[in-house]
Each structure stands twice: as structure tokens, then as C-alpha cells.
C-alpha positions in Angstrom: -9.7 -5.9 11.0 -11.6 -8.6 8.8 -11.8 -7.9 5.3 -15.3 -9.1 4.0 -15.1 -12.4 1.8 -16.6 -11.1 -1.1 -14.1 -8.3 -1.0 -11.1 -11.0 -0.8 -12.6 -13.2 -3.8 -13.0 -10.5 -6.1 -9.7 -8.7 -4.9 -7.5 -11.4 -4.1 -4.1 -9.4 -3.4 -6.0 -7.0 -0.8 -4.6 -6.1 2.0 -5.0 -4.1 4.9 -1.6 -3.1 7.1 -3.0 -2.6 11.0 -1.1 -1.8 14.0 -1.5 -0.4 17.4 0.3 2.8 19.0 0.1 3.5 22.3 2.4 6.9 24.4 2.1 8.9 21.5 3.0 12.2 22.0 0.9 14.4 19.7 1.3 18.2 19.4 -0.6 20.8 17.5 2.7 21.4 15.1 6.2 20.4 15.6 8.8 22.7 13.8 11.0 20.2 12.0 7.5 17.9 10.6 6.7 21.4 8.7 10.0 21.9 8.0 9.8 18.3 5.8 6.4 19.0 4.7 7.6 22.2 2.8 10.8 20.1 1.2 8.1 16.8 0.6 5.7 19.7 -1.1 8.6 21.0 -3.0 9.8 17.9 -4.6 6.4 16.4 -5.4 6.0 20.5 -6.9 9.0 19.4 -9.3 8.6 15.6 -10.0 5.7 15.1 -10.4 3.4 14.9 -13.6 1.0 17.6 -14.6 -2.4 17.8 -12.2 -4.8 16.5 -15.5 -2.2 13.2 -15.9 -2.4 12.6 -11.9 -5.1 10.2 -12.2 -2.9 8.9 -14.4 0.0 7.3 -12.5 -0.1 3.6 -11.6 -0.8 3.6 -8.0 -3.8 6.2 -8.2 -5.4 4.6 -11.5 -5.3 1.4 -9.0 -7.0 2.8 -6.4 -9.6 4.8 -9.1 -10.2 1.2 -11.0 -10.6 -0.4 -6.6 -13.4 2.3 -6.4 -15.0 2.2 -9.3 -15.6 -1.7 -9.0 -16.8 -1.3 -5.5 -19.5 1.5 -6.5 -17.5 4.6 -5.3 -16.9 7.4 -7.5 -13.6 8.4 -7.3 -14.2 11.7 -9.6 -16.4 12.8 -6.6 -14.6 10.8 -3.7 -10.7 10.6 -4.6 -8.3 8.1 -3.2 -6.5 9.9 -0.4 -2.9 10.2 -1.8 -4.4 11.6 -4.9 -6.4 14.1 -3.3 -3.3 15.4 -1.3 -0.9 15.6 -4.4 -3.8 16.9 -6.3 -4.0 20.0 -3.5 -0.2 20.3 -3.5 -0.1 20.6 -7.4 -3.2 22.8 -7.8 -0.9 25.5 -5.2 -2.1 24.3 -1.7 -0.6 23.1 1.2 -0.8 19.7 3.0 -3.2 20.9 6.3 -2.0 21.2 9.2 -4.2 19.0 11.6 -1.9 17.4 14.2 2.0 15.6 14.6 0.4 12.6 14.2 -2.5 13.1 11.4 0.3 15.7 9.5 2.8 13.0 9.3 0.5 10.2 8.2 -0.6 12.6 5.5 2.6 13.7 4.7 3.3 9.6 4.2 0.4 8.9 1.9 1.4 12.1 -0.2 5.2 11.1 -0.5 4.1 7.5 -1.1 1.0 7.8 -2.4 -0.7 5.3 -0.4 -3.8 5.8 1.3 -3.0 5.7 5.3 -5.7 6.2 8.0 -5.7 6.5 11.7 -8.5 6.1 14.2 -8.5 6.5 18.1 -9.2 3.2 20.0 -11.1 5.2 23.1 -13.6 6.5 20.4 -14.2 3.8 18.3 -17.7 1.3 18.9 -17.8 -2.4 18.5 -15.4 -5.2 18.0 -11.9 -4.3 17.8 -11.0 -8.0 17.9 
């Protein structure tokens, strides 16, 4: 993945993380992944801040001040880990999607940083 120039200039530590996984085994649900998504949900329950303070915390007032310089809302489109605490906090659950997507999700909201996934069979144009 290229990172536009003007994104680089005006963001100069930006950085994007890409890997490929191939022979995953993905199920519907896995047992022990919802087993850890109850204790994750649990502890982020009792450590973190109050749900009006979450935009608050360093990482997500990062990614808020990202957005708001690149023309994106984040009031109306939130940064992904704060949208998942945000759910946990207000009394909701992570979703349950699949293994793979659960445990990415269950990443960002431990970590809060924003993680995404796409399927190489599905996605159009260079890849290079």
C-alpha cells in the first residue's frame, strides 16, 4: 500500500502496518475467542474512563485531531477503537462477525488501534 505524498508531508510519522495471511482457518465463532472477548469487555468495563472522557484519551484524540485535518468528522464517523470501547462502555457487546474479523476487533478495542482486514480474491486494482 502507497500512502499519498501529500498525506506523508503533512503527516510525516504515518504509517501503515500491511501483511498477507494466507490458510486461515475462519469459523463463525470459536468458544475460547468469546470466552476472551467477555474478560477483554470486562476489564475495559473496569479501567477504563467514563464514555463522555473517551474521546478524551491520547490515542483516540490522535486519531479525532488525523480526521479532523483530513476533512472527516469524527463526531459522525468515529475512529474504530473508539467506536468499539464506546459500544462496550455504553452496555453492548463487541459483535460477533467471524474468528478472524472478532479477533481483529477484539485487538483494536484492547489496544485501541484502528485494524482492518480486506480479502485479496475480492479486492480490484493494484495490489502491488
Amino acid at each position: 500500500m502507497e500512502i499519498q505524498k501529500e498525506l506523508t508531508d503533512s503527516f510525516p510519522g504515518l504509517r501503515v502496518v500491511e501483511l498477507t495471511m494466507e490458510d486461515l482457518e475462519v469459523r463463525r465463532t470459536d468458544a475460547s475467542l468469546e470466552s476472551l472477548k467477555e474478560e477483554v469487555q470486562a476489564r475495559i468495563r473496569g479501567t477504563t474512563t467514563s464514555l463522555s472522557e473517551v474521546k478524551d484519551l491520547q490515542v483516540f484524540r490522535a486519531y479525532r485531531d488525523f480526521f479532523w485535518r483530513v476533512g472527516v468528522d469524527p463526531t459522525k464517523t468515529r475512529p474504530a477503537g473508539e467506536a468499539l470501547i464506546r459500544r462496550i462502555l455504553s452496555g453492548g457487546r463487541l459483535p460477533t462477525i467471524n474468528t478472524f474479523v472478532d479477533a481483529y476487533n477484539l485487538a483494536s478495542a484492547e489496544t485501541h488501534v484502528a485494524i482492518a482486514a480486506f480479502d485479496l480474491s475480492r479486492v480490484r486494482g493494484s495490489t502491488a
